[in-house]
N, C-alpha and C positions, 0 to 999 in steps of 0.2 A: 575675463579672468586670465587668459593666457597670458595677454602685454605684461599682466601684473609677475607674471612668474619667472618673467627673461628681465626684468629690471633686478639693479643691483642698488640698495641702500649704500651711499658713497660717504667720504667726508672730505673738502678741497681743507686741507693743512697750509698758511702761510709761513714759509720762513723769509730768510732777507731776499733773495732776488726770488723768488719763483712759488708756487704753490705743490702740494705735494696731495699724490690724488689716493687714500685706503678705503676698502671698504669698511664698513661699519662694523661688523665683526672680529678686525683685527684690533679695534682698541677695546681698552678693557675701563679706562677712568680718561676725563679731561679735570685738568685742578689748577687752581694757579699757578703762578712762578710764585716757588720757592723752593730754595735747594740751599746744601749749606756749601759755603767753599768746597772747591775741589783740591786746595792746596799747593806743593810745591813739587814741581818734576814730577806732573800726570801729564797726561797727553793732550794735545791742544783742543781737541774736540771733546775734551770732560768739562762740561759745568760746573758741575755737584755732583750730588745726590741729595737724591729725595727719599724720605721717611715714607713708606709709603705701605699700610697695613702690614705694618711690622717688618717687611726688608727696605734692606738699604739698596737702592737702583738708585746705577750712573745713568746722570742727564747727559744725553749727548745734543752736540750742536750741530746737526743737518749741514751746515752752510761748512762749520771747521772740518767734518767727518768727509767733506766731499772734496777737501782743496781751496775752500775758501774761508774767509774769517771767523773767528767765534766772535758770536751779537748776542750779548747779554737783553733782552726785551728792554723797554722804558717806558713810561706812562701808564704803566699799571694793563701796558694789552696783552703781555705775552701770559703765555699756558703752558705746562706741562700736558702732555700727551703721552699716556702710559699705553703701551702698547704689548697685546700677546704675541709672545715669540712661538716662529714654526720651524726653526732651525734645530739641527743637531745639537745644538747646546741647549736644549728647553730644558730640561731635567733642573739643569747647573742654576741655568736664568730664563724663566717662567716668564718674564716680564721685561720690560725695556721704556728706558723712558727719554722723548725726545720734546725740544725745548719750541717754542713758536714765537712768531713775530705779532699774533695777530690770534684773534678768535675764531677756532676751525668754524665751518660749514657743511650742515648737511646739504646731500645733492643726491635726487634717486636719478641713477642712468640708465640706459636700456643702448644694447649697441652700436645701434644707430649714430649714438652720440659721444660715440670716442673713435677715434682714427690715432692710427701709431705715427708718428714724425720722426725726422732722421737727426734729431739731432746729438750735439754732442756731449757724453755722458760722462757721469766722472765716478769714482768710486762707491760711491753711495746711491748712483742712479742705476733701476733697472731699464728703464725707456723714457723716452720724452711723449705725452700725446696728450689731441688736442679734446677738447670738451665743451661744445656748445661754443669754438670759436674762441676758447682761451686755453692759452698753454697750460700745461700741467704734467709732473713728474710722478710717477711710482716709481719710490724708493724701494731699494736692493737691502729688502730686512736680513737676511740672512748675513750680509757682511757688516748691516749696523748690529746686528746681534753678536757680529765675530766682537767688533769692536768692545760689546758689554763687558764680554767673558773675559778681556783682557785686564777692564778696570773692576771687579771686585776686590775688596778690602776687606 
C-alpha cells in the first residue's frame, strides 16, 4: 500500500514538438477540437474559444504561447484540454483551455521515474524532465493563465 500512496496519477499532453507532463487533478474536462474563431488582432497564441459549460475560454496554443508557431490539430486528433487554474487570477478564470496535437495519456508515476533535465525553457515552460526515458515538459500554468486573463471578451 505504501508504493501506492507516493505514485502520482499523471497525464503525457502532446503538442507539436514535445509532450507536456500534469497531473491528473489539474484537468477538469478533455473534449474535442472545437473552438470558434479567435478573430482579428488577438494574440498569436489565441485559437478560439470554446463554449464550455456556459463560459467562454480562450484556447491557447502551447507551441505559439512558448515562442513557437500556432498548429491548428488535423485529422480529427487534436483535443481540447480544459484545465483548473491555481494562479492568482482563479476567481476571474476558474478554467483555462489548451489545444493538442494528439490524444493525452494517462501515466501513474512514482519518483523514481522522473528526473529534472537542464534543458532550455521558454516562457510557458516550467522544467524540462525525463520520464521512463522520454522527454517531457511541465508547463508554467500560472503564466498560461496570465495569458487567459489577458484574452477575455
Amino acid at each position: 500500500m505504501k508504493e501506492n500512496s507516493q505514485s502520482l496519477s499523471c497525464v503525457m499532453i502532446p503538442v507539436s514538438d514535445r509532450q507536456l507532463l500534469l497531473p491528473n487533478v489539474s484537468i477538469a474536462e478533455v473534449v474535442d477540437f472545437n473552438s470558434t474563431d479567435a478573430g482579428a488582432n488577438t494574440p498569436e497564441w489565441l485559437v478560439g474559444f470554446l463554449d464550455w459549460r456556459g463560459l467562454n475560454l480562450p484556447v491557447i496554443s502551447y507551441d505559439a504561447a512558448n515562442g513557437g508557431i500556432l498548429t491548428v490539430p488535423g485529422d480529427n486528433r487534436g483535443r481540447i484540454i480544459v484545465l483548473n487554474t491555481i494562479g492568482d487570477g482563479h476567481q476571474q478564470a476558474p478554467f483555462i483551455a489548451l489545444v493538442t496535437q494528439g490524444i493525452p495519456s494517462q501515466a501513474r508515476l512514482v519518483e523514481e521515474q522522473i528526473r529534472k533535465l537542464d534543458g532550455e525553457a521558454g516562457p510557458a515552460d516550467l522544467m524540462q524532465v525525463e520520464v521512463d526515458g522520454e522527454a517531457a515538459w511541465i508547463p508554467n500554468l500560472e503564466y498560461l493563465e496570465s495569458l487567459a486573463l489577458t484574452a477575455r471578451h
